[in-house]
N, C-alpha and C positions, 0 to 999 in steps of 0.2 A: 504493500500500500504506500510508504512513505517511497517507495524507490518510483512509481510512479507519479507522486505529485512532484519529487522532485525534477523528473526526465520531464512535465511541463515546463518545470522554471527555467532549467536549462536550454530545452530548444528554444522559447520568448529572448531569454538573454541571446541567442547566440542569432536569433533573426535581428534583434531590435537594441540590443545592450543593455535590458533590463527588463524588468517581469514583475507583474503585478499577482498577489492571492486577496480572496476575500476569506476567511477563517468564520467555522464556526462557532457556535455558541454549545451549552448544557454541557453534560460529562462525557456526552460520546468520545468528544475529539480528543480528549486524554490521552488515550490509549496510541492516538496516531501522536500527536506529540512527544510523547517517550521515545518514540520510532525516529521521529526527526533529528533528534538531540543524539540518538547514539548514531546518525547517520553520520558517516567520514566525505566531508564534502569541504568545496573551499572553491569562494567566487561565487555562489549564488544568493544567499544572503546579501552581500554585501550589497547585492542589484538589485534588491528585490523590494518592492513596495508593498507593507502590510494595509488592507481593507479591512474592515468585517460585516459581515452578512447580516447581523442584527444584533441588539442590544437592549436588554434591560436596563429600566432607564432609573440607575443607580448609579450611588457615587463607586469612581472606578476602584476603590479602595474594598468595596463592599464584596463578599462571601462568593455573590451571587452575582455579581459585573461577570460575562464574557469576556471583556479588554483583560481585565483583573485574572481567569482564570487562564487565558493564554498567556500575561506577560508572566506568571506565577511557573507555568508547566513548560513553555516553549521558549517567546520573546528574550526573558533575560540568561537565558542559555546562549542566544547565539549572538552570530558577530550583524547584528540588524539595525542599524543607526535611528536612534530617536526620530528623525525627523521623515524618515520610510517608514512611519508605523502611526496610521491615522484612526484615532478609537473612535466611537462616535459620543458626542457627547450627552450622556445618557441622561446626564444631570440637571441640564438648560430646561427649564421651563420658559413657556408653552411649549407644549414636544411640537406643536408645528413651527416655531421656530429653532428647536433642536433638529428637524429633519433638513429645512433649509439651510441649516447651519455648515450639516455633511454634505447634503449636496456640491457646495457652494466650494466646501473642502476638498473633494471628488473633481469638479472643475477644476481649481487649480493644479491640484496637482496633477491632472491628466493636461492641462496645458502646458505645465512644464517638461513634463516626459515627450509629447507629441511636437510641440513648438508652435501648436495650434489650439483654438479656443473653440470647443465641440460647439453647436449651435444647439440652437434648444433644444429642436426635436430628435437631437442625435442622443445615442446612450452611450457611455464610456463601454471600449471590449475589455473587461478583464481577465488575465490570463490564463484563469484557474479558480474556482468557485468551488469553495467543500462547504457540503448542507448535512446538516442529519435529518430528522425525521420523526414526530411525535406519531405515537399509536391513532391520534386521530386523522393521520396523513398530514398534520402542517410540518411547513418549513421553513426556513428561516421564523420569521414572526407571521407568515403568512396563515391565518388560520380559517376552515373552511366557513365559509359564506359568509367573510368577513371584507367589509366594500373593497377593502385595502388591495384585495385582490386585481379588483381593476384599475387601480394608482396609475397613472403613467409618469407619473417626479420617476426621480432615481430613488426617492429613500420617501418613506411613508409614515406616521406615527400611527401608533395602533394601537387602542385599549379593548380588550379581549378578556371576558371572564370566563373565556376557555384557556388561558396564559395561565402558566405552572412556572415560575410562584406568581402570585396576582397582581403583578405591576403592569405599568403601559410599559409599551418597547417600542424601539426605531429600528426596521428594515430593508431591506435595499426589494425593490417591488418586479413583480414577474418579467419586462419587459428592458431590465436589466442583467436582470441572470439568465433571460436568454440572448443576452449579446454574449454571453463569455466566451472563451476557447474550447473549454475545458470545463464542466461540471463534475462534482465528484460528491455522490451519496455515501455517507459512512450510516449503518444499520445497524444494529444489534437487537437483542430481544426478542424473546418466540413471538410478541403479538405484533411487533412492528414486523418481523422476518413474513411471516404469512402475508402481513397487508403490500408489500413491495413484490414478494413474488407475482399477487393479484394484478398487481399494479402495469409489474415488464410482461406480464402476458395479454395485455388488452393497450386497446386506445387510451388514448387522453382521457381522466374521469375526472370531470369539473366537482366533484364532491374531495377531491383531496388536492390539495394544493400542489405536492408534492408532486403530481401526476403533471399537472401543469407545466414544469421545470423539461422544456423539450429546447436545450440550448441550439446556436447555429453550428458550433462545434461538435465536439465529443462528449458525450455523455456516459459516465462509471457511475455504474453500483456496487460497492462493498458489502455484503450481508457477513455478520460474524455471528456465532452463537450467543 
């Protein structure tokens, strides 16, 4: 798993001289981060611009911040310079202008990396998007028959009293994780492992968000026990 996401970063560096991830949020991604940190690599990090996919919208210091559990298990392991690694600001009330806030951040620094200034109706490609996946088939913070679903921003605020634990969250919205490269589902758990298999065996099923995630690129499933 990790030797794949990293063979994304490195073919983006080696097309463009550097490489963007959007990282996920909950406990799944643990496990792949342990895998990154013993991975023996050198030169991709250093290129590499951290996203993230959603966020609880806590101070970063908090238990249950995403930014927090990646800088904690992955970030401060490697050689990833502060200024490549954009949390979202979970903290900023009104979350609609915390969402604006990432977006606005997402622009920038996709104009610096590009040397051009996306237009409105354009979506940043990033090069690599890992999600996981709630038993009720949401993803990032996309949850099912929630409006947020059809957002066209880049990033979305979302209060959900189907969100575990019951905070609002800020999300990056469908019509930007299907510009990515590269999507990459990490799964675990027998009732999530059944709903996914459902999932790669049929059509797009607009009752799980998850199903929705039909990138222009590559699209991986991880299923672990």
């Amino acid at each position: 798993m990790s030797g794949s996401f990293l063979e994304v970063l490195a073919a983006a560096i080696a097309r463009q001289g550097y490489a963007t991830v959007a990282l996920p949020g909950g406990r799944t991604p643990v496990f792949l981060f342990s895998e990154l940190c013993r991975a023996k690599v050198s030169g991709i990090w250093e290129k590499t611009y951290v996203f993230f996919g959603d966020e609880r919208c806590l101070p970063p210091w908090h238990a249950d911040s995403n930014y927090g559990l990646a800088q904690r298990h992955l970030l401060s392991q490697l050689p990833v310079a502060v200024g490549r690694v954009l949390p979202m600001p979970g903290e900023v009330r009104p979350l609609a202008e915390a969402a604006r806030r990432y977006q606005a951040a997402m622009g920038d620094a996709f104009e610096s990396l590009s040397g051009r200034r996306l237009a409105p109706d354009e979506y940043p490609a990033l090069d690599l998007v890992v999600l996981g996946m709630g038993e009720d088939g949401h993803t990032a913070s996309l949850f099912p028959g929630h409006p947020a679903l059809a957002n066209t921003d880049w990033v979305a605020a979302v209060a959900s009293a189907q969100a575990r634990p019951p905070v609002p969250r800020l999300t990056l919205t469908l019509p930007l994780l299907n510009r990515a490269g590269t999507v990459m589902f990490l799964v675990s758990g027998e009732v999530k492992l059944s709903l996914a298999e459902s999932l790669l065996s049929g059509p797009p099923d607009g009752r799980y968000p998850a199903s929705l995630v039909r990138p222009a690129g590559r699209l991986i499933w991880y299923l672990a026990p």
